[in-house]
N, C-alpha and C positions, 0 to 999 in steps of 0.2 A: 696845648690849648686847642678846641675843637674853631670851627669859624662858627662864627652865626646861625648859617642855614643848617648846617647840620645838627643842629642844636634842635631847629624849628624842625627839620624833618623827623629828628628822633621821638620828640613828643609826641609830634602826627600819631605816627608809627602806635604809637601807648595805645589811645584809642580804640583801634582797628582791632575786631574781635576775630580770631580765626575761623571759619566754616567748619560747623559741626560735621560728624559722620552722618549717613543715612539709618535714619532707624532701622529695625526689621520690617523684611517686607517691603522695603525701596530702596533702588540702587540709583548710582552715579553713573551716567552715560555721557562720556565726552563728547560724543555727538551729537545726541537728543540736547544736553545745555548749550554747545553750539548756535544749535538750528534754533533753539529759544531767544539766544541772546541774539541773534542775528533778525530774529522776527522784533525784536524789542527795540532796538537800534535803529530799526524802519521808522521808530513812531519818535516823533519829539520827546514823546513824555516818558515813554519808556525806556530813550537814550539818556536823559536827564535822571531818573529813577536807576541806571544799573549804573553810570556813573556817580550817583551818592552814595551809592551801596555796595560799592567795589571791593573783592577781596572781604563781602560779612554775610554773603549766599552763599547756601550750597543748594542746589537744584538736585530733588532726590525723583525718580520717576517708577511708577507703578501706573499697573491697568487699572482705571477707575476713582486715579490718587486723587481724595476730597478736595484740595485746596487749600492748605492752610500753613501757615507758619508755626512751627516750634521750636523755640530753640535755635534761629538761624538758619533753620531747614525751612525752606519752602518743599512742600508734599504737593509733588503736581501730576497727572495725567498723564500716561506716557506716548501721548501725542505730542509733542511739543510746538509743531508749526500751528496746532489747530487754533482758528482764534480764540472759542475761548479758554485754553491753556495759557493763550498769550496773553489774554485779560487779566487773567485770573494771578497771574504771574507779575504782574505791574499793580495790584490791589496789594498783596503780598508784601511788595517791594517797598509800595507806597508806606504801609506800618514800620517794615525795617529800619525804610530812609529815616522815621520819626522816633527811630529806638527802643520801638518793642521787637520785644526776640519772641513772641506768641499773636495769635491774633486773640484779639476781646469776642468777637463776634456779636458786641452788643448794637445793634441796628439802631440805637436812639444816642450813640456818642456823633458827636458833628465829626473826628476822625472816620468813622466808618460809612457813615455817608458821602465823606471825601472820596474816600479807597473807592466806594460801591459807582461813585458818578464816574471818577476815572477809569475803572475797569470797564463802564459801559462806552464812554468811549474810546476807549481803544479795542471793543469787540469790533463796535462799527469800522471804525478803520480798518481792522486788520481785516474784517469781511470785503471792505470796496479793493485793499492792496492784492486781494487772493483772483490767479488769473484763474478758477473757477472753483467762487468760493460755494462750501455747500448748502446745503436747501437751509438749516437754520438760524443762516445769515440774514433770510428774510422773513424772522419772525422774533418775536420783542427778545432784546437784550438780557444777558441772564443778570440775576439778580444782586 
């Protein structure tokens, strides 16, 4: 006979969906997810967001990656410290956290207006945390 917690911990466990591969065209960088998650970790919300979402990202990186969620893939920029990679990455997070494995990209659901307000502020922040953040830190939030 198992105890109890174990019992609790094995169901947990059901839940949790494994991280996809990287499509074509984006790779996995141990480092560039690092440096993502360690700029995410800085910010309350984005600490709160990669700890709901543990173990059901996979952070895929290309030059110029749109942004968006498929499948458990986050497709991001292969900048990782930039802020907004780190925004864009906590918007992302934010749909995961809520159990879509795609983004809607529909601009008139109250979720995506969630995701879009939290990405703008944590551009801000991540702009004031940069010891010299760049010139379009000071100009409007992306969208």
């Amino acid at each position: 006979m198992r105890p109890a917690w174990s019992v609790l911990l094995l169901s947990g466990c059901a839940h949790a969906q494994a991280p996809r591969e990287c499509p074509a065209g984006y790779m996995t960088d141990a480092r560039a997810s690092t440096e993502l998650r360690d700029a995410l970790r800085a910010d309350p919300e984005g600490a709160r967001l990669l700890e709901a979402t543990a173990g059901r990202a996979t952070f895929c990186f290309a030059r110029g990656g749109p942004g968006v969620l498929t499948e458990g893939a986050l497709l991001l920029d292969d900048a990782p410290a930039d802020p907004r990679v780190v925004a864009r990455a906590a918007h992302l997070l934010h749909h995961l956290a809520r159990g879509e494995r795609v983004t809607s990209g529909d601009p008139h659901s109250a979720d995506e207006r969630a995701a879009s307000e939290l990405e703008a502020r944590l551009f801000a922040r991540a702009c004031q945390r940069s010891a010299s953040p760049p010139a379009y830190c000071n100009q409007v939030p992306p969208p």
